[in-house]
N, C-alpha and C positions, 0 to 999 in steps of 0.2 A: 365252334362254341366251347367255352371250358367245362373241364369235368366236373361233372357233379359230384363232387365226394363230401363226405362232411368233414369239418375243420373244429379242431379245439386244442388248446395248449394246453402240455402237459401241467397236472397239480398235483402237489402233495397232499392236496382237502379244500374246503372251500369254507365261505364266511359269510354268516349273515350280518348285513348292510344296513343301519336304519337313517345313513346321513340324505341328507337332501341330493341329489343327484341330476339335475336339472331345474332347477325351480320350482320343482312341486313343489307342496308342503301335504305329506301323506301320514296319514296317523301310523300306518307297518308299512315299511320299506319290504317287499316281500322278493324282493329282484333287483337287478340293472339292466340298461340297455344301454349303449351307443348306437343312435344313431346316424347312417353318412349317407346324406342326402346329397342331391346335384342333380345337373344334367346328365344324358347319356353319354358316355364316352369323357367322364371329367376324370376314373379312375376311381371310384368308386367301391369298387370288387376287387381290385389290386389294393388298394390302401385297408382297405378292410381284413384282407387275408395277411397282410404285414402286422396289423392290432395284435392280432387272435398270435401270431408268433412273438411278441412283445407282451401280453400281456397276459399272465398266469391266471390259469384256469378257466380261461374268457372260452365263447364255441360260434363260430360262424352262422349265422343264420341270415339265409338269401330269400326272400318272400317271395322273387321269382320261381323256385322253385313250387312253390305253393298254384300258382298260377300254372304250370308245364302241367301239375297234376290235372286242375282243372281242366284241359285242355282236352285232355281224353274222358273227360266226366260228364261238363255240362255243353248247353249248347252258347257258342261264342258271344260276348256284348255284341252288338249291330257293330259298334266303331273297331273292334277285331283288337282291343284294347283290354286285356281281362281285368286291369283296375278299375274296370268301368263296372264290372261285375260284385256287386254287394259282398256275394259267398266268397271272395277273395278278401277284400276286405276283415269281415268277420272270421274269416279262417286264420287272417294273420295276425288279428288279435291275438286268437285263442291259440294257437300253435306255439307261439312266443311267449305267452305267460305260462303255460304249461311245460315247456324246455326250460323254462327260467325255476319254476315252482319246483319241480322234481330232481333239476341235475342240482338246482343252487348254483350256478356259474351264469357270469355276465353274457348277455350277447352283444353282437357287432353285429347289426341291420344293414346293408348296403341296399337301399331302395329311392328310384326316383321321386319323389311324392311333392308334384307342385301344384298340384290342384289344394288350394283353402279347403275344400271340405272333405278330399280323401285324407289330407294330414292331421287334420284333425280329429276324423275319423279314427284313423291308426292309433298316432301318438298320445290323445284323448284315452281312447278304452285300454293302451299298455298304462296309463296312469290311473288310472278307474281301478284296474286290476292288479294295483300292487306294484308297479314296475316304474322305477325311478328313473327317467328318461334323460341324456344327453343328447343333445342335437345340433350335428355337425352339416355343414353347407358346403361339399367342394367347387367352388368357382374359378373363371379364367375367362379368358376375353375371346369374343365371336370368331376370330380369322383362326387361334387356332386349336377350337372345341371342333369346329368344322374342317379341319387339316388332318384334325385325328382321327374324328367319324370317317373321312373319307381313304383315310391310310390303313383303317382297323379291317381286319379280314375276322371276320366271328365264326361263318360256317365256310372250313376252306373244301370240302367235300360235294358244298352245293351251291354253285358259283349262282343261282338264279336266285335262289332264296337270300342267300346272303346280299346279292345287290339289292334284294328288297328291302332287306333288317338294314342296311347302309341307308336308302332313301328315307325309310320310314325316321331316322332317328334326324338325320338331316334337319328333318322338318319338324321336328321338335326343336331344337334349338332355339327358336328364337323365346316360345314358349318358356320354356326353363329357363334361361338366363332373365328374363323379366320377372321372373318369380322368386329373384332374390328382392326384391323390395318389401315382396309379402311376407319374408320368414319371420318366425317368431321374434319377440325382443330377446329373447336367453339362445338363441343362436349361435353357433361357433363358424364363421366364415374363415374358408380356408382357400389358399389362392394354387389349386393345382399346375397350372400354368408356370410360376417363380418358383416353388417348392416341386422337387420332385417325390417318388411314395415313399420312399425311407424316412424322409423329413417328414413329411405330413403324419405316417403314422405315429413316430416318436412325439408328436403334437397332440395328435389325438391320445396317445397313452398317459402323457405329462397330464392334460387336463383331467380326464376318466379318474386318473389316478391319486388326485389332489383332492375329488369329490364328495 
């Protein structure tokens, strides 16, 4: 599994933003985010860590980590899924508007979110609370999202759990790729697949950055 370290690009200072940033229309722009949505294994967490080196004074923030904390906190959702868990949800509201409120630098979200009402959830209350949202979609085609889940080694220290974290995402799949139908209309679909993460990040920085 990758290291947990936190990520942000070097600044000279930072700048308050009051442009439109995703289609809101918010009376204070009190933040930014980018967010990169997709399937699991579309590259998501690689593209995202490419942003945050492309783009000045931006700071990585993984919501799974939010969820790892949970894990030693409360007791599991039944489906062993912590976005199923409310207190994840509202922690990653509030965690993300409070990194955004105090440092004043953009974030980069890399988070699965194809459930209609966890996205909503999410992307809903970072706009509630100030934070101009970009929402980014990485897509690619079934034979080889499942080529890559099945090539990826996440935990190479514990060959039992990782073939589970492999099945488990497996089977996601079909799930998330149906769930590009549902995304928003201000959407930014990106085709991981044709593009590789150099390109897709300097896409995602072009647009972030025109915003």
């Amino acid at each position: 599994m990758r290291a947990r370290t936190p990520r942000c690009a070097s600044s000279s200072g930072s700048r308050r933003n009051s442009t439109n940033f995703g289609g809101s229309s918010l009376p204070e722009i009190r933040g930014r985010a980018a967010g990169l949505n997709g399937p699991f294994g579309a590259g998501k967490t690689t593209v995202s860590e490419l942003v945050v080196d492309r783009f000045p004074g931006s700071m990585l923030f993984d919501p799974e980590e939010v969820g790892f904390m949970l894990r030693s906190v409360v007791p599991p959702a039944p489906s062993g899924d912590f976005q199923d868990l409310p207190v994840w949800r509202s922690l990653t509201v509030d965690t993300a508007t409070r990194i955004a409120e105090i440092y004043q630098r953009p974030l980069v979200v890399p988070m699965t979110l194809v459930r209609r009402q966890y996205r909503d959830e999410i992307f809903g209350g970072l706009r509630t609370a100030g934070l101009a949202v970009r929402h980014f979609f990485l897509t690619l085609n079934e034979a080889l999202l499942r080529s890559r889940i099945t090539d990826q080694v996440l935990l190479p220290d514990n060959a039992e759990r990782d073939a589970e974290v492999r099945r488990w995402r497996l089977g996601q799949v079909t799930r998330c790729l149906a769930a590009r139908a549902d995304m928003p209309g201000d959407t930014v679909f990106l085709d991981s697949g044709e593009a590789g993460p150099s390109a897709l990040a300097d896409a995602v920085v072009e647009r972030v950055s025109a915003d």
